[in-house]
C-alpha positions as CSV (number, residue, x, y, z in Angstrom):
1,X,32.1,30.6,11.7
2,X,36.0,29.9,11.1
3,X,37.4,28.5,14.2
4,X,39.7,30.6,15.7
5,X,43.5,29.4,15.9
6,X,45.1,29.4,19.4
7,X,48.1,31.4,19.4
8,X,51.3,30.1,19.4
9,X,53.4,31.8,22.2
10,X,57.0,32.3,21.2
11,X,59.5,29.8,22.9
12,X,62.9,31.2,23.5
13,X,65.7,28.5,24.2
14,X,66.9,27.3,27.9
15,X,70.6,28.9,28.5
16,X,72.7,25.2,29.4
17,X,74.1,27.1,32.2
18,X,72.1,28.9,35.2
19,X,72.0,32.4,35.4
20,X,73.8,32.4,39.1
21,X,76.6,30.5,36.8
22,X,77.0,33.7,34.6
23,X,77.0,36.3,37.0
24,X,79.5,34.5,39.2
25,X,81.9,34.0,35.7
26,X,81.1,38.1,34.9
27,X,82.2,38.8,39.2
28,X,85.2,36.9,39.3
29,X,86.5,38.4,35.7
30,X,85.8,42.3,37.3
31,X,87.9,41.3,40.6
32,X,90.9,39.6,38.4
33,X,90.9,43.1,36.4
34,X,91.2,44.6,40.1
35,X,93.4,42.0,41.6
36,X,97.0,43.3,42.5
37,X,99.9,43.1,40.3
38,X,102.2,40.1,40.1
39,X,104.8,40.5,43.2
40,X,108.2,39.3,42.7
41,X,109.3,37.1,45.8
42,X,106.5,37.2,47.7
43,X,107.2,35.6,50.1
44,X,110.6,36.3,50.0
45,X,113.4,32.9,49.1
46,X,115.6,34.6,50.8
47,X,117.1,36.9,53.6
48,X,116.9,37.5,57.2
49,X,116.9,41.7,57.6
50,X,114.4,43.9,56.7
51,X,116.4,47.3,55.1
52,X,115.6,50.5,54.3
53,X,118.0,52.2,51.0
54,X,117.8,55.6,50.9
55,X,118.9,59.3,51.2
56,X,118.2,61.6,54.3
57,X,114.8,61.3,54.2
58,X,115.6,57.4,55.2
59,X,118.8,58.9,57.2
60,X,116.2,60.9,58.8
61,X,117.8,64.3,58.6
62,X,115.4,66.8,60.2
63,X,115.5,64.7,63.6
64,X,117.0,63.2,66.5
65,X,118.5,59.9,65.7
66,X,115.8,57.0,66.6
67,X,113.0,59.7,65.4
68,X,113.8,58.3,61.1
69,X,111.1,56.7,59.7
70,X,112.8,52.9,60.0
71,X,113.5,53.3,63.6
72,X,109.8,54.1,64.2
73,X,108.1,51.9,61.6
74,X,110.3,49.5,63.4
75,X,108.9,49.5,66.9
76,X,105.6,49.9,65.3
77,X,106.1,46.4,63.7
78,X,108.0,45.1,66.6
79,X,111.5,44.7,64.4
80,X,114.8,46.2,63.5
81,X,115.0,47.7,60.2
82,X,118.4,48.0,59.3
83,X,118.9,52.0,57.9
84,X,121.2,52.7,54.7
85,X,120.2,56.0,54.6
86,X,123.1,58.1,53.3
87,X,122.2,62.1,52.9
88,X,122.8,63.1,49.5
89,X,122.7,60.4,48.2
90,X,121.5,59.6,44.0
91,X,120.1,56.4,42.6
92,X,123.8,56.0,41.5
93,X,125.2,56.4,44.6
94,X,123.1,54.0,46.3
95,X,123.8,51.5,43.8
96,X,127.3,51.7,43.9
97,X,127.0,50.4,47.5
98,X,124.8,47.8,46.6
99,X,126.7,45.1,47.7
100,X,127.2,46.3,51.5
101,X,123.1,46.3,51.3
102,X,123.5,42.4,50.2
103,X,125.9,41.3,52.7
104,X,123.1,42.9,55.7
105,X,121.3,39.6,53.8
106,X,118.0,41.6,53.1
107,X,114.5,39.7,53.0
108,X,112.9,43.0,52.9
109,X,113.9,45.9,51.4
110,X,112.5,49.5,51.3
111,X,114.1,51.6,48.6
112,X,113.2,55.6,48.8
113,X,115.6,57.2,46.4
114,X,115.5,59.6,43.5
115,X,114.9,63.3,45.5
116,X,118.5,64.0,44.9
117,X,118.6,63.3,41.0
118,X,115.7,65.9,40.4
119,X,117.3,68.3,42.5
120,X,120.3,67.6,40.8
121,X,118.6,67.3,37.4
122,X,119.8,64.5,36.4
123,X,117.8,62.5,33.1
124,X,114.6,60.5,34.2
125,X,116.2,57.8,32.2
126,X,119.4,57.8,34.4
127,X,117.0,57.4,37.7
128,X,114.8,54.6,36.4
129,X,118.3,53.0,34.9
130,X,119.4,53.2,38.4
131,X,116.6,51.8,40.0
132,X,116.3,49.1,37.8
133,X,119.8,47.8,38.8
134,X,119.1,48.3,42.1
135,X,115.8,46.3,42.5
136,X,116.6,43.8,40.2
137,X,119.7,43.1,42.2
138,X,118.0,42.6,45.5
139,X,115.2,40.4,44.0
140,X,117.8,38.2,42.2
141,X,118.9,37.7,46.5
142,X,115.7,36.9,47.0
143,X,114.6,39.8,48.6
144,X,111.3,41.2,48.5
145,X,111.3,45.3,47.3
146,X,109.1,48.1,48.6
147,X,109.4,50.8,45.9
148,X,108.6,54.1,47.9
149,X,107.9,57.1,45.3
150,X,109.2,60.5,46.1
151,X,108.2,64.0,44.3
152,X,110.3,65.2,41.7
153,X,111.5,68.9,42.5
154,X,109.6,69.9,39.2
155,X,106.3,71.9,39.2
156,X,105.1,68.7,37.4
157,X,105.8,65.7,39.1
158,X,107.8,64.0,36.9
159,X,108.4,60.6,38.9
160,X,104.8,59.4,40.3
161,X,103.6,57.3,36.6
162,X,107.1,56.0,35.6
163,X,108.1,54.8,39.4
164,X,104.5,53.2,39.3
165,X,105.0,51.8,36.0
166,X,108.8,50.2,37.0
167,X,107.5,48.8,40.1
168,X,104.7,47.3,37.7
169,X,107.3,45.8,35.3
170,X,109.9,43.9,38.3
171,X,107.0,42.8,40.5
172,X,108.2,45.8,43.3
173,X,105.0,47.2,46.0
174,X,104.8,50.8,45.0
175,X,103.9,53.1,47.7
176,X,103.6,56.4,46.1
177,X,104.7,60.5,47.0
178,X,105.9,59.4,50.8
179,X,105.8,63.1,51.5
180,X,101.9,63.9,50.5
181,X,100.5,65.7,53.3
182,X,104.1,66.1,55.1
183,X,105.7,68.8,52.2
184,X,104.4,72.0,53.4
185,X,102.9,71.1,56.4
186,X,104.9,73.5,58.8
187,X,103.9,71.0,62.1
188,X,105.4,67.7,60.2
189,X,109.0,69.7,58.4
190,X,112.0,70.4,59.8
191,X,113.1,72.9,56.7
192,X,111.7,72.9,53.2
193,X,112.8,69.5,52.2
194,X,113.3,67.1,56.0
195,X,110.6,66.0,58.0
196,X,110.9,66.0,61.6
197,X,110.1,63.4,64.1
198,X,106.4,64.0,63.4
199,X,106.7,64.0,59.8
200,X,108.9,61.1,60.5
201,X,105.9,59.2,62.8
202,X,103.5,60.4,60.2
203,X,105.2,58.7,57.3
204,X,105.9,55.5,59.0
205,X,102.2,55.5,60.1
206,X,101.7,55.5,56.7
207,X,104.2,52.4,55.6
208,X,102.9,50.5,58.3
209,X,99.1,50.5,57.1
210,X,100.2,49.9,53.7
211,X,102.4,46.9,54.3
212,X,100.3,45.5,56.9
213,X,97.9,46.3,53.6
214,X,99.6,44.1,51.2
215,X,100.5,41.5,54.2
216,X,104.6,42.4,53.8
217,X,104.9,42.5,57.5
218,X,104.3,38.6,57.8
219,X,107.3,38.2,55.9
């Protein structure tokens, strides 16, 4: 009888790295993908006041003065925020008082602006021109920016992906629509457009757990 040949089972070559190697490479690649956006000054290289820049939503128009959203964010964190709130105020507006902002010596800065160019239809481009200016000028202090998105008075919001995409580009947090769940909500508005004290509390409730979030109140 023909002897029968033993088969030859197929060999498959040894990877040089372990698999726990691989999966670790393929974990840390998915989290960089996830990882946060490069912040400009963070910390901040400058500064001693934290400042809000805005319009009467940072005025706090709508409410009793110590009811805005910097005075109560402030005790909530335990320190004055300085409020450049001016009602009616545009992007251009504010920047054209830039420079009293500076001389407060900012280290952190909250910028809310933009409301008043929809409802004044000014260009997009006019409003991101403007805000450009404006953050660039208080990172090149050294301050560190808090971009705070507002709704534009469109039926389409017109502001939410370019604000996002700006604060992207200069290294600025972006903390997006400031008025969700406040616009409309008869219990948090003082008319159609102001909070009052409780949309006020509701939004700095907000701020608070997003830049204790991102760590911006150990600056």
């Amino acid at each position: 009888m023909p002897t029968s040949r033993a088969r030859k089972s197929a060999t498959f070559p040894t990877p040089s790295l372990p698999f726990t190697w691989w999966l670790q490479l393929v974990v840390s690649l998915l989290l960089l993908g996830c990882a946060q956006p490069s912040l400009t000054n963070y910390p901040p290289k400058a500064g001693t006041a934290w400042v809000a820049l805005g319009d009467s939503l940072t005025a706090g128009i709508g409410a009793e003065p110590g009811d805005d959203y910097p005075s109560q964010l402030g005790r909530r964190l335990g320190r004055e925020i300085l409020n450049f709130g001016v009602p009616g105020d545009t992007t251009a507006d504010a920047l054209r008082r830039l420079d009293t902002v500076l001389a407060a010596d900012p280290r952190v800065v909250l910028v809310c602006l933009g409301g008043n160019d929809s409802l004044q239809r000014l260009p997009l481009e006019t409003t991101l021109t403007n805000l450009r200016a404006i953050i660039t000028g208080l990172q090149q202090h050294g301050a560190f920016v808090v971009l705070i998105g507002v709704r534009s008075a469109t039926v389409r919001d017109q502001y939410h992906r370019p604000f996002r995409q700006l604060a992207r580009e200069l290294g600025a947090l972006y903390i997006p629509n400031i008025l969700r769940d406040v616009l409309g909500n008869g219990a948090r508005m003082a008319d159609p457009i102001h909070p009052n004290a409780a949309g006020y509390a509701f939004i700095a409730e907000r701020l608070e757990r997003e830049l204790r979030a991102a760590k911006v109140t150990e600056f």
